[in-house]
C-alpha positions as CSV (number, residue, x, y, z in Angstrom):
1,X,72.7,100.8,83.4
2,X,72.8,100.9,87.0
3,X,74.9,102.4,89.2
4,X,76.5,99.9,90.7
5,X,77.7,97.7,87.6
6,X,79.7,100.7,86.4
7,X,83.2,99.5,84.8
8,X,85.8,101.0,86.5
9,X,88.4,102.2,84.1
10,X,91.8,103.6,85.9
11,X,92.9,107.1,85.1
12,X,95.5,107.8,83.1
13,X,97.1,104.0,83.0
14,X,99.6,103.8,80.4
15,X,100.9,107.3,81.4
16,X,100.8,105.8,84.4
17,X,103.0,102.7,83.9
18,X,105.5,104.4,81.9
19,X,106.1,106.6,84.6
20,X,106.8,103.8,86.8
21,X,109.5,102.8,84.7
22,X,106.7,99.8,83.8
23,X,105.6,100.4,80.4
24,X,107.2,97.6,77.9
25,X,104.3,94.8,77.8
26,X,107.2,92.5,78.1
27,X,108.7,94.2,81.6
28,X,109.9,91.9,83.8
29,X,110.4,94.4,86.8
30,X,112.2,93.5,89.8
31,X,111.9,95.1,93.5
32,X,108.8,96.3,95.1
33,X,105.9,98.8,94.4
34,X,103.3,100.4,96.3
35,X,99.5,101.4,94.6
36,X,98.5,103.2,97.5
37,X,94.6,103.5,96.2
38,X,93.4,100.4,95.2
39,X,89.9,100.9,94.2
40,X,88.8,98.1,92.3
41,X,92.5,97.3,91.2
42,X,92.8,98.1,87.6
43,X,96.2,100.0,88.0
44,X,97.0,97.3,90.2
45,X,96.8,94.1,87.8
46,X,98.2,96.6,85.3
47,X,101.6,96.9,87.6
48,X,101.8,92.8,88.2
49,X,101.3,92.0,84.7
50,X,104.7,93.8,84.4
51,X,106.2,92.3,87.5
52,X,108.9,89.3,87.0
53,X,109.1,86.5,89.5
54,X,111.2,88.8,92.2
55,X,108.3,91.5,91.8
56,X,106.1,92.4,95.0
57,X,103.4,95.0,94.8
58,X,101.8,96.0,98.2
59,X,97.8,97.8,97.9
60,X,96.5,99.8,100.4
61,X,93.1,101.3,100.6
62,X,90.9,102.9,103.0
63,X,87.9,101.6,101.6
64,X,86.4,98.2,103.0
65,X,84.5,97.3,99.9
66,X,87.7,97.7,97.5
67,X,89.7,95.8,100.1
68,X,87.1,92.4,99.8
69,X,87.6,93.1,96.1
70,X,91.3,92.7,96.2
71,X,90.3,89.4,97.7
72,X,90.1,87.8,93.6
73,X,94.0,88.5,93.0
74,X,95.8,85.4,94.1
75,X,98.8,86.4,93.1
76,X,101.3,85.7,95.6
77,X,103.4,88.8,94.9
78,X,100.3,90.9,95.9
79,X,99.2,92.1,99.5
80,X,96.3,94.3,100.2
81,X,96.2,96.2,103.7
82,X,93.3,97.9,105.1
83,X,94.8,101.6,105.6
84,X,94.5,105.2,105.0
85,X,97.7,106.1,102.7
86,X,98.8,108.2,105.8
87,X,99.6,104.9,107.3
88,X,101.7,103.8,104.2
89,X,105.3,104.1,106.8
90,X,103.5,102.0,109.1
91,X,102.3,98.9,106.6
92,X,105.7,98.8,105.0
93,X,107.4,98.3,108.1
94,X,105.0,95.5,109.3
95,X,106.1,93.7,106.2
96,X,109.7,94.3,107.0
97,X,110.2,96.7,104.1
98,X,112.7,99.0,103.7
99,X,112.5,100.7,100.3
100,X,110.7,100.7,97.2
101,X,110.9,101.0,93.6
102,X,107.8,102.5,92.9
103,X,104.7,104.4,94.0
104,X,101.5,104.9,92.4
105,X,98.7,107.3,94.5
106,X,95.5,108.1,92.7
107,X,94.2,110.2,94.7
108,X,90.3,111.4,95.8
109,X,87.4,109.4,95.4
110,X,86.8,105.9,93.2
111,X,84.0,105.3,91.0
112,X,83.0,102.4,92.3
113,X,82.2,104.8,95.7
114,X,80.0,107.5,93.7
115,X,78.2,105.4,91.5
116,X,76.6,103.4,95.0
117,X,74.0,105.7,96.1
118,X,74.5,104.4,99.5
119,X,77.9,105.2,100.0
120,X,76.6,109.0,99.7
121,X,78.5,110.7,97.9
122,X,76.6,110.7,94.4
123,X,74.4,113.8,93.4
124,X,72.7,111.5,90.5
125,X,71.1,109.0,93.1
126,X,69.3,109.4,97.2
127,X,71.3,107.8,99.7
128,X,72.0,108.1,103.5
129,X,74.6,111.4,103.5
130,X,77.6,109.8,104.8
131,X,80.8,110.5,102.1
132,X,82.9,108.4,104.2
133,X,85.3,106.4,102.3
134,X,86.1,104.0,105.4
135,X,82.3,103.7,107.0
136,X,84.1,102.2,110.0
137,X,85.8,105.3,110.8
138,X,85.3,108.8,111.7
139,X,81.8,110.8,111.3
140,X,79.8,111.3,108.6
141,X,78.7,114.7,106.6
142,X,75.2,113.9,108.2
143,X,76.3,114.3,111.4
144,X,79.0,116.8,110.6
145,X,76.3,119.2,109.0
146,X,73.8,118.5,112.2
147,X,76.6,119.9,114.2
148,X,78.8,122.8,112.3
149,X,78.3,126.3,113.0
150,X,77.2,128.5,110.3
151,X,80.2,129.4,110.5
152,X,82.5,126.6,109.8
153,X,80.0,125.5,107.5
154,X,80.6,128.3,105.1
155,X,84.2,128.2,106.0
156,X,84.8,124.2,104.8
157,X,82.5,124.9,101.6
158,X,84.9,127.9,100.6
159,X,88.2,126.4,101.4
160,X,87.5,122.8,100.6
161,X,85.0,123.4,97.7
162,X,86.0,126.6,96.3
163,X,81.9,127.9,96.0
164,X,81.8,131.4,95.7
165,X,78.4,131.3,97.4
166,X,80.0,129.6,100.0
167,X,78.0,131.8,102.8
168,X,74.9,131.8,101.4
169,X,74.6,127.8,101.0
170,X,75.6,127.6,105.2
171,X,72.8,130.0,105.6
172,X,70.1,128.2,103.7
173,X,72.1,124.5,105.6
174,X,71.5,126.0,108.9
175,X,67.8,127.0,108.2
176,X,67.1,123.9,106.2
177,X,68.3,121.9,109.4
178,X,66.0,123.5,111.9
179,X,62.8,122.2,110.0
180,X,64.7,118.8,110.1
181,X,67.5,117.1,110.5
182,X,69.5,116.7,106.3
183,X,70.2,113.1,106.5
184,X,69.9,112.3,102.5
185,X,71.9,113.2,99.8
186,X,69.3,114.7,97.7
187,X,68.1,116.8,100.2
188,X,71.2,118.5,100.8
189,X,71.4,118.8,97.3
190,X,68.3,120.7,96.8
191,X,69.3,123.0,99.5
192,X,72.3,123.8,98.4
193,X,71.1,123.8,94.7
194,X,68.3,126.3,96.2
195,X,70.7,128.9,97.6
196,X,73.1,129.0,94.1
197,X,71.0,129.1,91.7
198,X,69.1,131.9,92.9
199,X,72.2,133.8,92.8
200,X,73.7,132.6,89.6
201,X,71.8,131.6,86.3
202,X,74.8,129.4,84.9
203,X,77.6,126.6,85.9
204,X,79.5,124.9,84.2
205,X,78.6,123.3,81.3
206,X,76.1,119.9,82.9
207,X,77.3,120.7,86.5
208,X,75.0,120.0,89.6
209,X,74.7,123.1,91.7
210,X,75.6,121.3,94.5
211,X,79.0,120.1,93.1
212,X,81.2,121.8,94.9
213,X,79.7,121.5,98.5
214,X,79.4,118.1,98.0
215,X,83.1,118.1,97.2
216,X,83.9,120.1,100.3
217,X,82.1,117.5,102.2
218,X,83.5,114.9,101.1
219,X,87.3,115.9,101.6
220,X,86.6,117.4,105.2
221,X,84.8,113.9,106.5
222,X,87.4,112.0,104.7
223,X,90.4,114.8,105.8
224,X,91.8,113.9,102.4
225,X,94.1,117.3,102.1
226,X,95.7,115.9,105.5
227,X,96.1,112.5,104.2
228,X,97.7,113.7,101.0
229,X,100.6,116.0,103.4
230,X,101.0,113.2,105.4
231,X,101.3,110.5,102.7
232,X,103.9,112.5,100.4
233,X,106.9,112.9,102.8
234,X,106.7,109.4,103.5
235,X,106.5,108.3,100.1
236,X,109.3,110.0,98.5
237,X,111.8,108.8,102.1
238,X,111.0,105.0,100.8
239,X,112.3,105.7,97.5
240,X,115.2,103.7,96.2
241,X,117.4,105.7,93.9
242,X,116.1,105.7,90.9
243,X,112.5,104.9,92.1
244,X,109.7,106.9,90.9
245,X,106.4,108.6,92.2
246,X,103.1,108.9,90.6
247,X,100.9,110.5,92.0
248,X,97.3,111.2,89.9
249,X,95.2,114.2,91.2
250,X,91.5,115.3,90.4
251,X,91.6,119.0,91.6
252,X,93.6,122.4,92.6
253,X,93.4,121.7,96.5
254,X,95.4,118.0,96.1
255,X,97.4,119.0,93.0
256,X,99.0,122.2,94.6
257,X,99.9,119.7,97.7
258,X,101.9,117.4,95.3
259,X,103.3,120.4,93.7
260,X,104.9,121.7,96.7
261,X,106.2,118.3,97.7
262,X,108.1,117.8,94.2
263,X,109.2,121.4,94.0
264,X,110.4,120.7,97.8
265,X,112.5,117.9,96.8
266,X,113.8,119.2,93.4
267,X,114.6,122.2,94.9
268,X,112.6,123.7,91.5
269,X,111.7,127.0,93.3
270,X,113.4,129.6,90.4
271,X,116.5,131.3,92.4
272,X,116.1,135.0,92.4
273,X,118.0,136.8,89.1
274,X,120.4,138.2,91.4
275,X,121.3,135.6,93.0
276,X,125.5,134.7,93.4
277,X,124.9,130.8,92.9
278,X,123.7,129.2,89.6
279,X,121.2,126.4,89.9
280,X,123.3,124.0,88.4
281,X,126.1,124.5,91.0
282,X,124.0,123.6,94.2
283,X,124.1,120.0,95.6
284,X,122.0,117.4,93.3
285,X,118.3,117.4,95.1
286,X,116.6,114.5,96.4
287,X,114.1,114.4,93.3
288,X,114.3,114.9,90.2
289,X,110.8,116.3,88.2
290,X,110.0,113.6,85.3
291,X,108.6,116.4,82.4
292,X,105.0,118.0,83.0
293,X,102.1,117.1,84.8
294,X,100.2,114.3,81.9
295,X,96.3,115.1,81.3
296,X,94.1,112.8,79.6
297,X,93.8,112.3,75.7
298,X,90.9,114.1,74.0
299,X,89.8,110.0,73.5
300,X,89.9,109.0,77.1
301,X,88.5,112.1,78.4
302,X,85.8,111.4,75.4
303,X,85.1,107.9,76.8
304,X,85.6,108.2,81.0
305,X,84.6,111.5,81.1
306,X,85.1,111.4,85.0
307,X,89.2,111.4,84.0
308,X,88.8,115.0,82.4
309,X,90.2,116.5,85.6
310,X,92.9,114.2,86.4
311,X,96.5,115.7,86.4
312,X,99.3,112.9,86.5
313,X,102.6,114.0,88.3
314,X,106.1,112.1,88.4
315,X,109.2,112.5,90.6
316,X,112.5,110.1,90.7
317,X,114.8,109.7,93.7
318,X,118.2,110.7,93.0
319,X,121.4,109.7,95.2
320,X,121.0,112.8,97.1
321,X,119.8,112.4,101.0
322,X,116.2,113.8,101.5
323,X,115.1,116.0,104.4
324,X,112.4,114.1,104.8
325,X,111.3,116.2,108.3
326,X,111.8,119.8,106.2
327,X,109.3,118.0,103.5
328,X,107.2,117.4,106.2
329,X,107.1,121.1,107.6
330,X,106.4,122.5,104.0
331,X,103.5,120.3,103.6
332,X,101.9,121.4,106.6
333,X,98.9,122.3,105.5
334,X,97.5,126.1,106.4
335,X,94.1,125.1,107.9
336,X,93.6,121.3,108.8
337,X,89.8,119.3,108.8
338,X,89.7,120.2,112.5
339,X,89.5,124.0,111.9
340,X,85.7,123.6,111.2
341,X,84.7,120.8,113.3
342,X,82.6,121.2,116.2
C-alpha cells in the first residue's frame, strides 16, 4: 500500500472521549471544545458525534494539508483555524470565546505527515529534508543542518533526540556536508545510520539508526517542546469548572512538559514528611489529576503499532483560581529551539 493512502486511526480515542466527559454513544454534550491537533480529524468527528444541538467544537492545526481536509465537515458547530496550538488564546478570542468545556491535544507529528515522503520526515521513503509541519513557516532541517555548528548539531540531537552518540553523528553531519550539501531524507539517514552503527551492533527491536536524529530534527524545526509550554498554561486558564484536559503524548521530552503542568496545578508535588500542614488542609488546587496516565491496549498497539508510545493524560478544573502566570514560569523550558540555531 502506498504511503500516502495510509488510514489514519486516532490514538487512544475512546480513552480519549471518556476523558472528556464524552463517552456515552448517546451524549448530547452542551458548551464548547477545543481539538487542538486536527490531523485528518478522526478525534474530531468522534467529539461532534457526541455534541447536542448547543455543541461547538473549534480545530486548530498547524498543518495546511490537514486544514483543506477539515474542509469535508460541514457541520455548522465545527470551525477549523490555521494555527500553531501556541496560538490557541489568540483563536478563541477572535471567536469571542471565553471558556471551554473541553480540550483534546494530541501532540507531535500525524501520520498522514510521515507516511508522505515529501513532507520529509519519513525514514521508510526519499524526500526533500524539510520536517516542517507548517511548510509556510520557519526553516527547514535542510537548511538548518547546512548551517549548525558541530556543535549545536550534537547539542539538539542529544537533548531533543536523546542519542547517546549524539557527537559522533554531528561529526560524520558536518563531514558529510562538506562533500555536499544533505538535502534528502535518505541521505541524512545513511549518515547518521553510518556513524551509530559503527559504534553499536543493536537498537531497538526494528528501529532505523537514524530514529532519534530524525526525531531531534523534527522537534527543533517545528519548536514543538516550546509550543507544548506555551499551549498548556493557556489551556488549563480556559477551563470551565468542571472542564477537562486531554492531552496525548508520544515521548519523554513532551510527556514530562504535561507532567509538570498538571502537578503545577494540582499542587501533586508530595509535601516533605516533616512538614506542619497536611495536604488535605491546603486551599483546593486549580486541577484536579483524573487517575494515571492511559497507554494503549495490547490490541490497538497490536493493530496501529505507531500508538505504542502514546501516553494519554487528564486534568479537571476545579472552582479554585489558577495562577495561570506561575504555570507559565514552571513551564519555561531549560533550553529553548533557539539555543542551537545559527
Amino acid at each position: 500500500m502506498p504511503a500516502h493512502s495510509f488510514s489514519h486511526r486516532p490514538v487512544l480515542l475512546d480513552e480519549a472521549l471518556a476523558g472528556l466527559n464524552l463517552a456515552g454513544a448517546h451524549t448530547r454534550a452542551a458548551g464548547t471544545f477545543v481539538d487542538l491537533t486536527f490531523g485528518r480529524g478522526g478525534h474530531s468527528r468522534a467529539i461532534l458525534a457526541r455534541l447536542g444541538p448547543a455543541g461547538r467544537l473549534v480545530a486548530l492545526d498547524r498543518d495546511p494539508e490537514a486544514v483543506a481536509a477539515a474542509a469535508s465537515i460541514t457541520d455548522p458547530r465545527f470551525s477549523i483555524h490555521h494555527a500553531p496550538f501556541s496560538e490557541f488564546g489568540r483563536v478563541l478570542d477572535g471567536l469571542g470565546i471565553g471558556v471551554v468545556q473541553g480540550v483534546l491535544a494530541d501532540l507531535g507529528v500525524s501520520s498522514p505527515q510521515l507516511d508522505d515522503p515529501a513532507r520529509g520526515f519519513s525514514l521508510r521513503g526519499d524526500g526533500p529534508l524539510d520536517m516542517r509541519m507548517d511548510p509556510t513557516r520557519g526553516v527547514s532541517a535542510a537548511d538548518w543542518i547546512a548551517t549548525a555548528s558541530e556543535q549545536q548539531l550534537a547539542e539538539a540531537i542529544a537533548g531533543y533526540g536523546e542519542e547517546r552518540f549524539a557527537k559522533q553523528v554531528a561529526k560524520a553531519i558536518v563531514a558529510a556536508r562538506e562533500r555536499e550539501p544533505l538535502l534528502r531524507t535518505q541521505e541524512l539517514a545513511a549518515v547518521v545510520a553510518a556513524a551509530v552503527l559503527r559504534r553499536e551492533a543493536r537498537r531497538e527491536a526494528g528501529q532505523n539508526p537514524a530514529t532519534r536524529t530524525f526525531q531531534a530534527l523534527r522537534i527543533l524545526v517545528n519548536r514543538e517542546l516550546e509550543e507544548v509550554a506555551l499551549m498548556l498554561p493557556q489551556a488549563l486558564a480556559r477551563l470551565a469548572a468542571g472542564g477537562r484536559l486531554a492531552v496525548i503524548s508520544f515521548h519523554s521530552l513532551e510527556g514530562r512538559l504535561v507532567k509538570r503542568a498538571l502537578r503545577a496545578g494540582s499542587a501533586a508535588d508530595e509535601l516533605p514528611r516533616d512538614w506542619p500542614v497536611r495536604a488535605r488542609d491546603l486551599p483546593e488546587p486549580a486541577l484536579r489529576i483524573i487517575g494515571r496516565a492511559h497507554q494503549p491496549s495490547a490490541a490497538e498497539a497490536a493493530s496501529n503499532p505507531r500508538a505504542r508510545s502514546a501516553r494519554l493524560r487528564i486534568a479537571e478544573r476545579t472552582g479554585a483560581p489558577l495562577d495561570v502566570a506561575a504555570l507559565a514560569r514552571r513551564m519555561s523550558i531549560d533550553r529553548g529551539p533557539d539555543a542551537w540555531r545559527s
